[in-house]
N, C-alpha and C positions, 0 to 999 in steps of 0.2 A: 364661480364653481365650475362651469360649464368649460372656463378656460383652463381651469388645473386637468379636467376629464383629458380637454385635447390633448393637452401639453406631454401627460403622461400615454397616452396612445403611442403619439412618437415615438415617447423614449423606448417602449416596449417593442414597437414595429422594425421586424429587421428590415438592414439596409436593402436597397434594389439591387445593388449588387449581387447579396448572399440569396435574394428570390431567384434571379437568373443565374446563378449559378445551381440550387435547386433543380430547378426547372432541368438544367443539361442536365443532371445526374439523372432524372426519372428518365430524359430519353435515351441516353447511353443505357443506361439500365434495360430497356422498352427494346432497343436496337440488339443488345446483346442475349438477349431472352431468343430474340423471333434470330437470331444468328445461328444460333446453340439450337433451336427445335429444328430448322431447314437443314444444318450439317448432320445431328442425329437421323433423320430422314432418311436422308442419303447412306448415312453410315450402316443405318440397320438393314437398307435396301442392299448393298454391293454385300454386307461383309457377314450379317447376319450376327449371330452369339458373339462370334470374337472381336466384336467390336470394343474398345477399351473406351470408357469414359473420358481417360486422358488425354486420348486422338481425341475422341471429341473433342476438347475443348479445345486442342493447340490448334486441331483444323478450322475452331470457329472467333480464334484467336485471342482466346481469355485463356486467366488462368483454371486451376482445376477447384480453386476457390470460388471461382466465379460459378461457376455451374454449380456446385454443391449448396452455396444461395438459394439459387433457383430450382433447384431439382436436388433435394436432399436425400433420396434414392435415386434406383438406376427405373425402379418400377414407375418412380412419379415424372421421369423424364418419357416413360416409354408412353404413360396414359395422355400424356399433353401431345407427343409426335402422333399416338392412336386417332386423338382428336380430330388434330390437323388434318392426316391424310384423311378423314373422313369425310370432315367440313369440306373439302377444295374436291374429292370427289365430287360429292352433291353439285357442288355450287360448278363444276365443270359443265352436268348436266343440262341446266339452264342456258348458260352459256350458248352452249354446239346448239344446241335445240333453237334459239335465236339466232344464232348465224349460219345454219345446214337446213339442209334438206335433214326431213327426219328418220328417212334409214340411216344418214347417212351420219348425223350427230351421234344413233342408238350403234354406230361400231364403232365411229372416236371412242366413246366413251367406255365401250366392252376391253378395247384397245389400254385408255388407259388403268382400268380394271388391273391390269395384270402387274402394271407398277404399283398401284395399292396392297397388290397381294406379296410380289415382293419385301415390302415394307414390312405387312405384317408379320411375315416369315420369316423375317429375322427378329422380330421382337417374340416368337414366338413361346419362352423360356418364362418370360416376364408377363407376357398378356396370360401364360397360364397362372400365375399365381394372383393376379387383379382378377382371373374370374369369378375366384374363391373370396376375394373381400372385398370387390365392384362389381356385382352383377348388373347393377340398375347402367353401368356405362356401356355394356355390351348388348341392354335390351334397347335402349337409345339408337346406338348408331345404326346397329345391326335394319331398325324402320326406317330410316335415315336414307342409308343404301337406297332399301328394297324402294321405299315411294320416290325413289330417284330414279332406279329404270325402268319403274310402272310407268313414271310421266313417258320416258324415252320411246317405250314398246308400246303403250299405247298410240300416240303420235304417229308413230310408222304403220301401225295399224289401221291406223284413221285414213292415214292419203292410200292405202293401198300397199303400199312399196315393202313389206313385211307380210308373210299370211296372217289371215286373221285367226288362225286356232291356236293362236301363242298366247301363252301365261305366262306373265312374268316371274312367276314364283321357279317355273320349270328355269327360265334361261338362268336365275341366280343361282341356282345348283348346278348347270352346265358351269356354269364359272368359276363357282367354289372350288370345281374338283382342281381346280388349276392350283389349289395349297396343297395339295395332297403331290404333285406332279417329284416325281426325286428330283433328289436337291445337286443337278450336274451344271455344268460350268456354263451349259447353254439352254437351260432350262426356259427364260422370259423368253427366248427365239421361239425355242417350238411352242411356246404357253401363247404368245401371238398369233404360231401359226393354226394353232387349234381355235383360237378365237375367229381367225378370217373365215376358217370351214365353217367353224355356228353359223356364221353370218351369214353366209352362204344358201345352210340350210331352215333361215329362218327369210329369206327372200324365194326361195324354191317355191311355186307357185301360186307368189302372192300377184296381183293386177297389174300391179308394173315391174313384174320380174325383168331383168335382164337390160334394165333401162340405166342403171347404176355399176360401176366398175370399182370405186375408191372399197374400202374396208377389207 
């Protein structure tokens, strides 16, 4: 009896073949998802609203079939790219802060601040109508951020090299306003060159003012 169990397993077990061909499809699949979220990135970064789903996809090399799979709105493509630039903010944090000095990680990081905010401001259209039917995603990230340049600003505050009367709550609203900046052709130039001044006046007479040059 135990030989008829086996016998019928086989017959039922598909081939190796069709497992490893499986298998490629989830990664092609895997590949073309994280393709489509990196190019929408980019896309809502440079071009903001006018960016076509279409582009998207030809830029990420699929068709518009493909994307629609994956992102059955233009809203649920925007909440996965929202994600992303979120998660790789944070996790930048950690990063600079392991390999910098930590004034000097907390202005990389201010630094790339301004490409996040890019991003969001071209999704701007779309994150308003998720705020209305995903609030709970914007109270996530939004902590997310802030206990990422709490680590930053405290760190620099520890050795010195930042004053110590900084709250980080104040620098995230310094940097907010950079969504607000009108939307002209050169807007991230000066939106960096305003973040190098924060910087500036958030090392202005901290213990090792003047000891650092980079940010």
């Amino acid at each position: 009896m135990a030989a008829k169990r086996s016998a019928a397993t086989k017959e039922i077990s598909p081939p190796p073949a069709k497992r490893l061909s499986d298998k490629r499809l989830r990664v092609d699949a895997r590949r073309n998802r994280d393709k489509l979220i990196a190019v929408a990135a980019d896309a809502f970064a440079k071009h903001g609203v006018d960016t076509s789903l279409e582009d998207i996809a030809r830029r990420a090399g699929v068709g518009i079939g493909t994307l629609y799979r994956h992102f059955p709105t233009r809203e649920h493509l925007v909440e996965v790219v929202y994600r992303r630039e979120v998660e790789q903010l944070c996790a930048a944090a950690d990063d600079l802060a392991r390999d910098h000095a930590p004034d000097i990680a907390l202005a990389e990081w201010m630094q790339r601040f301004v490409g996040y905010i890019a991003t969001k401001r071209g999704m701007a259209n779309s994150l308003r109508i998720l705020l209305t039917t995903n609030s709970e995603l914007f109270a996530d990230t939004s902590g997310m951020v802030m206990g990422a340049l709490r680590s930053l600003v405290e760190g620099a505050k520890a050795n010195g090299s930042i004053r110590g009367d900084i709250d980080s709550s104040d620098v995230l609203h310094a940097l907010s306003g950079i969504y607000a900046a009108p939307d002209t052709p050169d807007w991230q130039e000066r939106s960096r060159r305003l973040v190098s001044l924060l910087m500036d006046g958030l090392r202005w007479g901290a213990p090792k003012a003047g000891r650092r040059t980079r940010g």
